[in-house]
N, C-alpha and C positions, 0 to 999 in steps of 0.2 A: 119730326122726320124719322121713319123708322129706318134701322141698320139694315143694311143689303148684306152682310157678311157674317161671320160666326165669331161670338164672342170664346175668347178663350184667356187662364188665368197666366201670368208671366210667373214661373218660379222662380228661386232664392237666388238661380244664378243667371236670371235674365231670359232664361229659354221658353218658346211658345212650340205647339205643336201646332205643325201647318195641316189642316185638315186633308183628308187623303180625296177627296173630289178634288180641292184647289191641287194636291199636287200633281195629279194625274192629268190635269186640264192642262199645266205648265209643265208636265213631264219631268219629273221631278222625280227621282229616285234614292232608292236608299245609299249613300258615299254621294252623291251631286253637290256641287258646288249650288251655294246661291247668292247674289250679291245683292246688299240690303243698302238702299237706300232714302234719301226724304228730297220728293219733289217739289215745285217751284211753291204748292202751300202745304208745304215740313209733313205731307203725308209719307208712312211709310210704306218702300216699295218695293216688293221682292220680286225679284226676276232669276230663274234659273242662268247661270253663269257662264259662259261659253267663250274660253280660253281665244278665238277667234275672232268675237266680236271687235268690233273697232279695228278692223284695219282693212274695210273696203275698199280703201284705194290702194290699198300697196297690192292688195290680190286681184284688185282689175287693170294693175301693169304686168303682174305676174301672167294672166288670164291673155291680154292683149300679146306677153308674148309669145307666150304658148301656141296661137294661134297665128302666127306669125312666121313660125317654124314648119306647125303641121297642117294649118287650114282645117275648121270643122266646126263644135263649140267649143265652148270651155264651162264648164261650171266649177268656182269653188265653195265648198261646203261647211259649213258646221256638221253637229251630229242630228240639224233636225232641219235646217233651210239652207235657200242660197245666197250665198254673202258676194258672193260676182258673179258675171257673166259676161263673155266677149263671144262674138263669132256670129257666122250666117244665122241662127237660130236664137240668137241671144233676148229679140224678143218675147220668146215662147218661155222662157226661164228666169223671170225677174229678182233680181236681188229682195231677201225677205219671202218667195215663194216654199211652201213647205214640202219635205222632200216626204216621198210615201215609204212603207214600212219595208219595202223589199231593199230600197237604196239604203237606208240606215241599215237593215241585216248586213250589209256584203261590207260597211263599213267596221264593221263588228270583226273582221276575220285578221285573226293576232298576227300574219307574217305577212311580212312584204312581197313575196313571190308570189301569192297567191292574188291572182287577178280574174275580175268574173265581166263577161261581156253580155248584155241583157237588155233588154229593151224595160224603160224608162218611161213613166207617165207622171210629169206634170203643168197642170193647168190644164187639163183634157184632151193633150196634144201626145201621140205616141212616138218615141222618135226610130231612126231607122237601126244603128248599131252603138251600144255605149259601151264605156269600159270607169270602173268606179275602180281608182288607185286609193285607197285609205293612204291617210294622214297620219302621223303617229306622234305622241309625246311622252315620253317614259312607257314606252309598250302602249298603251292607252291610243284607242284612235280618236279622234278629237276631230276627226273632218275628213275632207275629200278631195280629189279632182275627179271629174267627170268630165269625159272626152266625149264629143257622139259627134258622127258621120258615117256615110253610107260603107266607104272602105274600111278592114280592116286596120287596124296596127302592123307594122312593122318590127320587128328588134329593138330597132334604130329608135324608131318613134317611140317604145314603151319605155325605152330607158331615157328618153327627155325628157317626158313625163314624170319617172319616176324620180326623176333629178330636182325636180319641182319639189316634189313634195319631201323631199329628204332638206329641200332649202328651206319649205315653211316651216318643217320639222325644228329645224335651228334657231332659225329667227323665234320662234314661239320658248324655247328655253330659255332666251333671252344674253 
C-alpha cells in the first residue's frame, strides 16, 4: 500500500511539522489551536480547534430564541461554518455549511460597536439584508451571529442581538 500523506521526522520533543498545503486546506495558521486526537482505529487526528465546536444544541436554543423575538434567520458561527440555524431561511444555511471569505473578514473587526450589514452568499443562495454581530473571547473573535431579513434592525433589536453574543461570550469562558 503506498502512503497518501507526507512522511515527516518527530523531534526530541515530540514536535511534527504539519506540512503548509495540509495547513492551508484546514486553515490552519500561525498561534491556531489544533486538537490531536486517535480515532476508532488509534489513527492520529488533527483537526483545527474551534473553541465553539460542541455545543450545537445550546446555540440552536439560543438561535430558536433569537428568532422568537425578532422573526428572520439566525445563523450561529464559528470563524469558518455554521454551527446552527433557526428561522424562515434556515434551510438555505445548514449547520457545517462553510461561511465565504467576506463573512470571516467582518468577523475579524476588534470592537463591538462596529456592525457591517451586507449581503451574504452561502450554498448559492444570496440573501436579502444580514447583519454579522462577532463573538468575542478575550478580544479574539471566535464566531458570530448572523441575522438576515428583508427589514432593517432596530436599536432595540441590535442590542438583543448583541445581548446574545455577550451571553456566548460568557458561557465560552467558562
Amino acid at each position: 500500500m503506498m502512503p497518501n500523506g507526507v512522511i515527516r521526522r518527530v523531534d526530541s520533543l515530540g514536535r511534527i511539522v504539519i506540512p503548509i498545503h495540509m495547513r492551508k486546506r484546514l486553515m490552519i495558521n500561525e498561534n491556531d489551536n489544533v486538537e490531536i486526537f486517535l480515532d476508532e482505529n488509534n489513527h492520529i487526528v488533527l483537526d483545527k480547534y474551534s473553541t465553539l465546536k460542541g455545543s450545537g444544541e445550546m446555540f440552536h436554543k439560543i438561535a430558536i430564541s433569537i428568532y422568537e423575538k425578532l422573526a428572520g434567520t439566525v445563523l450561529i458561527t464559528d470563524l469558518e461554518m455554521i454551527l446552527a440555524s433557526y428561522g424562515e431561511k434556515r434551510m438555505s444555511y445548514a449547520p457545517g455549511s462553510l461561511l465565504d471569505n467576506e463573512v470571516i473578514d467582518l468577523m475579524r473587526i476588534k470592537t463591538h460597536s462596529q456592525k457591517q450589514t451586507m449581503m451574504i452568499k452561502l450554498n448559492q443562495e444570496e440573501s436579502e439584508a444580514s447583519v454579522v454581530f462577532p463573538v468575542y473571547l478575550l478580544d479574539n473573535p471566535i464566531g458570530s451571529i448572523i441575522f438576515i431579513r428583508k427589514e432593517a434592525l432596530d436599536d432595540g433589536e441590535i442590542k438583543t442581538i448583541e445581548t446574545f453574543t455577550l451571553l456566548i461570550s460568557n458561557m465560552m469562558k467558562g
